[in-house]
TITORVO-498864 format. One line per field, with one value per residue (C-alpha): z, y negated, x negated. Coordinates in steps of 0.02 Angstrom, whole numbers, m for minus. Example, Ala and Ser with C-alpha at 12.3 -4.5 7.8 and 13.67 -1.06 7.14 Angstrom:
pz = [390 | 357]
py = [225 | 53]
px = [m615 | m684]
END
This chain:
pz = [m728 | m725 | m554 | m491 | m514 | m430 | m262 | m273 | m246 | m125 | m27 | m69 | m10 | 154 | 245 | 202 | 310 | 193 | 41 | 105 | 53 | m108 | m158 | m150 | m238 | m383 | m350 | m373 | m538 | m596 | m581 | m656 | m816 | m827 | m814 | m922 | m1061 | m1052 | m1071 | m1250 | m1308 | m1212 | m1157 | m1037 | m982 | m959 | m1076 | m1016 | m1087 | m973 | m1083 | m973 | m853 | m962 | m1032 | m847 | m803 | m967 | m913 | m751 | m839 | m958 | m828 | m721 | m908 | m891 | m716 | m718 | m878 | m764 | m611 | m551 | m596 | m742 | m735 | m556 | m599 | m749 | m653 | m505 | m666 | m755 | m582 | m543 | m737 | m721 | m583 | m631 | m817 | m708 | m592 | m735 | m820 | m681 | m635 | m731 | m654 | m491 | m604 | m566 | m427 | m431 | m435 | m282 | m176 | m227 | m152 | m6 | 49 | 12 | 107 | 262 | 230 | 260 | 414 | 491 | 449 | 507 | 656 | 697 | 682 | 811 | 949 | 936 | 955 | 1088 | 1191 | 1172 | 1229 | 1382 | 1420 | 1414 | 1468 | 1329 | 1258 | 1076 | 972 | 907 | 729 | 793 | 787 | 604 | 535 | 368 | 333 | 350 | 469 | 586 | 467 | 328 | 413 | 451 | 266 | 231 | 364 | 335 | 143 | 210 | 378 | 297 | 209 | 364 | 409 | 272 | 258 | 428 | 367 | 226 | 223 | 109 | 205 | 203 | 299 | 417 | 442 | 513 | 585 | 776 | 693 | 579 | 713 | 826 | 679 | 654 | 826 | 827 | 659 | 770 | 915 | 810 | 764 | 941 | 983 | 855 | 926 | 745 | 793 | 597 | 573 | 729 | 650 | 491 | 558 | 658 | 502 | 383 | 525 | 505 | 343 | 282 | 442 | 375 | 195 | 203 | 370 | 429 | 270 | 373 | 514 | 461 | 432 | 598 | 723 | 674 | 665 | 837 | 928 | 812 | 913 | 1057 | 1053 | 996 | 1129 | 1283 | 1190 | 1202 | 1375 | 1419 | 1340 | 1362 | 1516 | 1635 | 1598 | 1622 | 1788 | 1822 | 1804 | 1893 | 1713 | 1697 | 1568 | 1537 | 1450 | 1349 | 1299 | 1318 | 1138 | 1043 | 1060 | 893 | 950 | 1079 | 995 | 832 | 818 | 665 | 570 | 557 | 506 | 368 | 320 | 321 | 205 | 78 | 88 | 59 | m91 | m150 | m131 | m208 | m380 | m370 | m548 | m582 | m431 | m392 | m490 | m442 | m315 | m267 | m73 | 7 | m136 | m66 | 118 | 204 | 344 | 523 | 482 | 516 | 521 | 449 | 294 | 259 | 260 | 100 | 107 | 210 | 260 | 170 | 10 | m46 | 8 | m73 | m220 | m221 | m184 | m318 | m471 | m432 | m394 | m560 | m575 | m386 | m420 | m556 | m464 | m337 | m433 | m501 | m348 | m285 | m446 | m466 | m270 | m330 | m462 | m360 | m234 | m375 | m404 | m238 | m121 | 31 | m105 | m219 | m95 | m21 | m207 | m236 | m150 | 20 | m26 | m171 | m53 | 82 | m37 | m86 | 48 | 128 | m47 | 10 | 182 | 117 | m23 | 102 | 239 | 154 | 86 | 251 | 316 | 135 | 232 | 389 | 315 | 156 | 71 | m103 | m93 | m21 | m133 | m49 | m5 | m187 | m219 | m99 | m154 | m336 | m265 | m181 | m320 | m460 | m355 | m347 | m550 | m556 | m457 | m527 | m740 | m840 | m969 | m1127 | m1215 | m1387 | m1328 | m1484 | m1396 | m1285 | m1319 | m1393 | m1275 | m1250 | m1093 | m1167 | m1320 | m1350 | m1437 | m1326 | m1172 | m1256 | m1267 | m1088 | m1023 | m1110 | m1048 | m889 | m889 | m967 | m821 | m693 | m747 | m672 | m520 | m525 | m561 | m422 | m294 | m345 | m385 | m219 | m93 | 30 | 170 | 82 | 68 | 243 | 276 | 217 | 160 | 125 | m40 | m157 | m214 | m109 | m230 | m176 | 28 | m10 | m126 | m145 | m254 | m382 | m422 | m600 | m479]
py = [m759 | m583 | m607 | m688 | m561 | m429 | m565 | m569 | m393 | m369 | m503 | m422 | m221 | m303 | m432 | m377 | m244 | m215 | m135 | 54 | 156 | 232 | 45 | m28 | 109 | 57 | m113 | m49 | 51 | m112 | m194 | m93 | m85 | m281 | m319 | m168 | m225 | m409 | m323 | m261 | m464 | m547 | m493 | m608 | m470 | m454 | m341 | m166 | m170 | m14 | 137 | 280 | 214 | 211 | 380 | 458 | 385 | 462 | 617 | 582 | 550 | 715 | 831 | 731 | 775 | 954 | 987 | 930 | 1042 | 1177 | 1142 | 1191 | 1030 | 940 | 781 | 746 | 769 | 649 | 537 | 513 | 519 | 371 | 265 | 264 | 260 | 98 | 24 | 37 | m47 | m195 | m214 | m236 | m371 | m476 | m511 | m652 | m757 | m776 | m908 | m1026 | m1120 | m1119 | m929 | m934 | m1070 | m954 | m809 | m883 | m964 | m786 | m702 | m841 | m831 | m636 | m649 | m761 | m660 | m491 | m602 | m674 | m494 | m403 | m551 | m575 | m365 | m370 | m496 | m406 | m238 | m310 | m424 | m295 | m151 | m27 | 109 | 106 | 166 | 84 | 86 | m18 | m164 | m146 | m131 | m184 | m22 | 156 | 203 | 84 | 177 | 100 | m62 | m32 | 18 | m154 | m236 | m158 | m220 | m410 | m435 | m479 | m614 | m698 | m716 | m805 | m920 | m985 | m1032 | m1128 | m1329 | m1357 | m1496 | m1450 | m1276 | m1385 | m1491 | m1330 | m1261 | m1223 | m1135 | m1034 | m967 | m934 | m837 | m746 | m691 | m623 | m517 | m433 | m415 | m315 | m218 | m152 | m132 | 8 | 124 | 179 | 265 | 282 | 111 | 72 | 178 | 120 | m69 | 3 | 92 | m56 | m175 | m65 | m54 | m234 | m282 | m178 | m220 | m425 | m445 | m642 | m668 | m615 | m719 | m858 | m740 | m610 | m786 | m799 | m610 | m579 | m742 | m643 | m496 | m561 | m650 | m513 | m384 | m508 | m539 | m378 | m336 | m492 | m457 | m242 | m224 | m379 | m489 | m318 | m298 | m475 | m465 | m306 | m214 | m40 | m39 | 124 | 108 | m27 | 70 | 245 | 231 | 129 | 304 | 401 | 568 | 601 | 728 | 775 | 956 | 891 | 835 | 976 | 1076 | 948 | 960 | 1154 | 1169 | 1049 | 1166 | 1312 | 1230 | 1189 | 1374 | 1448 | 1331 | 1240 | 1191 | 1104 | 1099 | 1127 | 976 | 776 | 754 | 934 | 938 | 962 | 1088 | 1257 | 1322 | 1381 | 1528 | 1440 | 1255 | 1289 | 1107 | 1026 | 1097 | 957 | 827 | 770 | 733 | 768 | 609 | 620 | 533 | 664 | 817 | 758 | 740 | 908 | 1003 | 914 | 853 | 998 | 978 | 948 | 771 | 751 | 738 | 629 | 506 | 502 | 473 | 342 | 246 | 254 | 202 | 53 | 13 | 36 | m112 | m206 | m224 | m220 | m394 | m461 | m415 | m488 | m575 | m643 | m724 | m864 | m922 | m930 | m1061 | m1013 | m1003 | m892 | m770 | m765 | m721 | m558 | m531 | m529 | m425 | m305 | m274 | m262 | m137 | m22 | m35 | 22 | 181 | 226 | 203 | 312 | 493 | 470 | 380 | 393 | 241 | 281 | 337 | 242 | 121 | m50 | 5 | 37 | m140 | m224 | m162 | m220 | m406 | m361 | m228 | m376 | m515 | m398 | m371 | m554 | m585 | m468 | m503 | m649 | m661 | m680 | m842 | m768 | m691 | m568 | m507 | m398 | m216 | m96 | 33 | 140 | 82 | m93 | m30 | m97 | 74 | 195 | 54 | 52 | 244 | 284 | 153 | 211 | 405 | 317 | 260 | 413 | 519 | 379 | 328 | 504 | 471 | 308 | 306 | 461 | 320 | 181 | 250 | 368 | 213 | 242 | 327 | 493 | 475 | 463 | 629 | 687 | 875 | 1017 | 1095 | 947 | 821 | 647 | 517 | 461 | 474 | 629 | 755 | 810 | 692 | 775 | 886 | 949 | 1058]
px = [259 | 217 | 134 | 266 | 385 | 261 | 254 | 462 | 453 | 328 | 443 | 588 | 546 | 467 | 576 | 749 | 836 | 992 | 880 | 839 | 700 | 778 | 809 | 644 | 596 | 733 | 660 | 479 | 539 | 620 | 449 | 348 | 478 | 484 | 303 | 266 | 391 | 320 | 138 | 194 | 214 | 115 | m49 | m165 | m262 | m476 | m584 | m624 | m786 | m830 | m797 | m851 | m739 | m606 | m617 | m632 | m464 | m402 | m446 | m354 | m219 | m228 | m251 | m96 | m7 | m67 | m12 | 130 | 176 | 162 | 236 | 412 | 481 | 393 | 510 | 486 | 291 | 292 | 383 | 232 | 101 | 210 | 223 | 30 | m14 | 132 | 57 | m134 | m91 | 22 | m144 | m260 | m138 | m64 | m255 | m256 | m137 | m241 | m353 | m192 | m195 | 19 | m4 | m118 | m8 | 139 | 67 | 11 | 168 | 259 | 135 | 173 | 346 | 354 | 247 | 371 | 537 | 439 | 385 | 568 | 661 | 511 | 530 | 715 | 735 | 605 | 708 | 857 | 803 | 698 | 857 | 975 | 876 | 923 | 818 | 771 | 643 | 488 | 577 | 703 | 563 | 540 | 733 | 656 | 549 | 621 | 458 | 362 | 202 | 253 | 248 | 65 | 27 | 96 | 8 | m152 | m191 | m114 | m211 | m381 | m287 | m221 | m398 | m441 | m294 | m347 | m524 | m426 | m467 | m325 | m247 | m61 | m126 | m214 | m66 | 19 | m149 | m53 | 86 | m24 | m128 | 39 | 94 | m68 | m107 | 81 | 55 | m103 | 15 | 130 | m24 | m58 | 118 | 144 | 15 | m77 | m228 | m260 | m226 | m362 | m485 | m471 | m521 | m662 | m729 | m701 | m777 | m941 | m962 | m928 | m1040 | m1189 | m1159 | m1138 | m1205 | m1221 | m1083 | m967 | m984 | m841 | m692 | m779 | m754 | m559 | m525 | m570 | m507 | m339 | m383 | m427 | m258 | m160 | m210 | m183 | m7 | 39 | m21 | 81 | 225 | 241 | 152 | 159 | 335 | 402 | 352 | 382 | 575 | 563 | 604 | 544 | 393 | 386 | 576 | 457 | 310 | 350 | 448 | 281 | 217 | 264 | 167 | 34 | m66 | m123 | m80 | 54 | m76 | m166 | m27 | m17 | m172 | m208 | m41 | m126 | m282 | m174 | m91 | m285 | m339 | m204 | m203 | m372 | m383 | m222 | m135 | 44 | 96 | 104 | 244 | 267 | 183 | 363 | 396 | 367 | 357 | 189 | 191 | 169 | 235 | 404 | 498 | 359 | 372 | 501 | 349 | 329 | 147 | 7 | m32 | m244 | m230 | m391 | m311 | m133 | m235 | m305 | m178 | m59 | m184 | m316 | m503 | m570 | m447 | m480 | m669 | m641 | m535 | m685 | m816 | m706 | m676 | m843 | m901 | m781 | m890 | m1049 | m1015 | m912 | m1056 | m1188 | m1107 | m1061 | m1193 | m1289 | m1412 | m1271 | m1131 | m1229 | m1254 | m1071 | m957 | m896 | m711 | m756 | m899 | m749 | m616 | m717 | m760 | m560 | m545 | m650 | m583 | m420 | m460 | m560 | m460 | m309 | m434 | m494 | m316 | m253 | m349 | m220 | m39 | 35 | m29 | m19 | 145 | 286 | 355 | 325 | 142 | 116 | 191 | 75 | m74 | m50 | m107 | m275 | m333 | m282 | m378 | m528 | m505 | m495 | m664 | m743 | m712 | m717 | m592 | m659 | m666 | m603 | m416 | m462 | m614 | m517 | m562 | m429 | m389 | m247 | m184 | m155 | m80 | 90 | 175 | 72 | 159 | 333 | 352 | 294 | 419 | 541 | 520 | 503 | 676 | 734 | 665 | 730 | 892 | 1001 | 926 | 963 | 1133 | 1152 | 1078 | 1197 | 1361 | 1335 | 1292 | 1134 | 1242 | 1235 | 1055 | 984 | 917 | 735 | 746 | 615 | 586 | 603 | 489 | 472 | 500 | 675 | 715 | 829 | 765 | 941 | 1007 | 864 | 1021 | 927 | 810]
END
């Protein structure tokens, strides 16, 4: 159930056009309320048997508290605190459900089913602009997310997965085998066609790592990913570069708009005002949420940028160094286990669905990291949705789930009254905004402006600032 309602979502915030940003965030918030609330009475969640790992997030958590105590706006602090506390308990107790195989189908057909209505919208506007000859921008191709980026932060934690679903010998995929791969090859077409050099890099770096790490484990899901790529890439020359000139259409009206920005002098700017923040408030930071807050000299108009696009240096400059540290050490201990289990010694003793399933888990989970230091991953709303599915499947591959329900450890993060209250001030934070959003309608809220914290589209509507 509670899984369920976490793959609605995802399906929701993705293939839709008619819910804007601010409303999959709404959509996100209502998500994390339910599946919190159903956490207080019924619990199907794994023992967290690691207690240094616990009390390290804790102290992520305190020093989030602490930070955002001080900032200029504590509620819009608490707020980012409560969603990633939200979303880390949800990940740790929807794991569970991926040991049912209706859970699994469920996901899989959702996950097909969102490829194909992504799919339909991107050819049907392609054909219409090379038919009629009119110029458009590259966002135009992805009506259903505010910014063609935050298609490729939803792309990049699902692409592993369409890998693996082609390897599947379940024999209703194999009854649709043709259209599967059709489908595939067309979700990497997409991928060129939006020009991500982060996204690009990302791959390559992933690629290298997994290749060194599993090495001839790989070789199963590395066959279909590149006759995807291979596909994908031809597609796209095909379709931007030679029809074009075929019916003696201009392609440079075609491919001069796939091109968000040439350089990446913007980036930098980005990134030195995140250092700035850092240096001027190293221990705390200015407070979670508060990038777009306050204005650095020689920015200018990108002071209005409500993150720097570097999940580390957003970190940093908003939780402080000391949490920042924590949170790495933290991640790359969470890998060190993670391949202490699953390794190039270990996989070929587990069943090959089960070794390529981590090792799609993996791809996903890395990719998406590599991909965090360029785009803001961790912060859009259906990103953060997305990635509750790969981070719970790795949870779920990882633990067993005790055989004794009791046995599960007593923590504070699956506590029902230390749950209840923070949902509760989670809504009580929320709900002024909310009500702002709905009773306003989303055309007064379709310009992004400086000085005010990024969790809604407009900061504006924050009108308690």
């Amino acid at each position: 159930m509670t899984g369920m309602i976490v793959v609605f979502a995802i399906l929701l915030t993705s293939v839709s056009s008619q819910i804007d940003y601010n409303h999959k965030r709404i959509i996100e918030i209502a998500s994390i309320v339910t599946l919190m609330l159903i956490n207080i009475k019924y619990k199907d969640n794994y023992a967290t048997s690691n207690t240094r790992i616990q009390f390290v997030y804790l102290l992520i958590l305190f020093l989030g508290l602490l930070s955002s105590l001080i900032s200029s706006s504590p509620k819009h602090a608490l707020i980012e605190v409560l969603t990633y506390l939200g979303l880390s308990i949800i990940a740790f107790n929807i794991a569970p459900a991926w040991e049912k195989k209706i859970f699994c189908t469920f996901s899989i057909l959702s996950l097909i089913l969102c490829l194909v209505i992504i799919e339909a919208i991107f050819l049907s506007n392609y054909l219409a602009y090379i038919t009629l000859g009119n110029n458009f921008s590259i966002h135009e191709f992805f009506p259903t997310f505010a910014n063609v980026r935050f298609f490729n932060q939803h792309q990049i934690w699902t692409m592993p997965f369409i890998s693996f679903i082609l390897i599947q010998k379940h024999t209703l995929l194999k009854r649709y085998n043709t259209g599967l791969w059709i489908m595939s090859g067309i979700w990497w077409l997409m991928f060129f066609s939006t020009g991500s050099r982060g996204v690009i890099v990302s791959e390559l770096i992933t690629i290298m790592i997994i290749a060194y790490l599993f090495k001839s484990q790989i070789k199963e899901l590395a066959i279909v990913t590149m006759k995807l790529v291979v596909f994908g890439l031809i597609s796209y020359q095909l379709l931007f570069y030679l029809l074009p000139d075929i019916i003696n259409y201009n392609s440079a009206l075609l491919t001069s708009p796939l091109e968000i920005r040439t350089n990446t002098d913007n980036r930098m700017y980005l990134w030195n005002k995140a250092f700035q923040f850092i240096i001027k408030n190293p221990l705390l930071g200015i407070g979670p949420m508060h990038y777009a807050w306050s204005e650095i000299q020689n920015t200018g108009i990108l002071n209005n940028i409500s993150h720097p696009h570097n999940s580390l240096l957003q970190w940093g400059a908003e939780w402080g160094l000391f949490s920042l540290s924590l949170i790495f050490m933290l991640y790359i201990r969470v890998l060190i286990k993670w391949f202490n289990k699953f390794n190039i010694k270990t996989l070929p003793h587990l069943d090959k669905n089960h070794s390529n399933l981590v090792i799609t888990v993996t791809i996903s989970i890395i990719s998406a990291s590599v991909y965090s230091l360029f785009s803001g991953v961790i912060v859009m709303p259906s990103s953060q949705l997305t990635a509750l599915l790969p981070i719970s499947l790795m949870i779920s591959l990882y633990q067993e789930k005790p055989e004794n329900q009791g046995s599960i450890n007593k923590n504070l993060l699956n506590n029902p009254y230390f749950i209840a209250s923070i949902t509760l001030l989670y809504l009580a934070l929320l709900i002024p905004d909310i009500i702002t959003i709905i009773s306003k309608g989303s055309s007064n809220l379709i310009d992004i402006h400086q000085h005010y914290p990024r969790f809604w589209l407009n900061g504006r509507l924050l009108t308690s600032l």
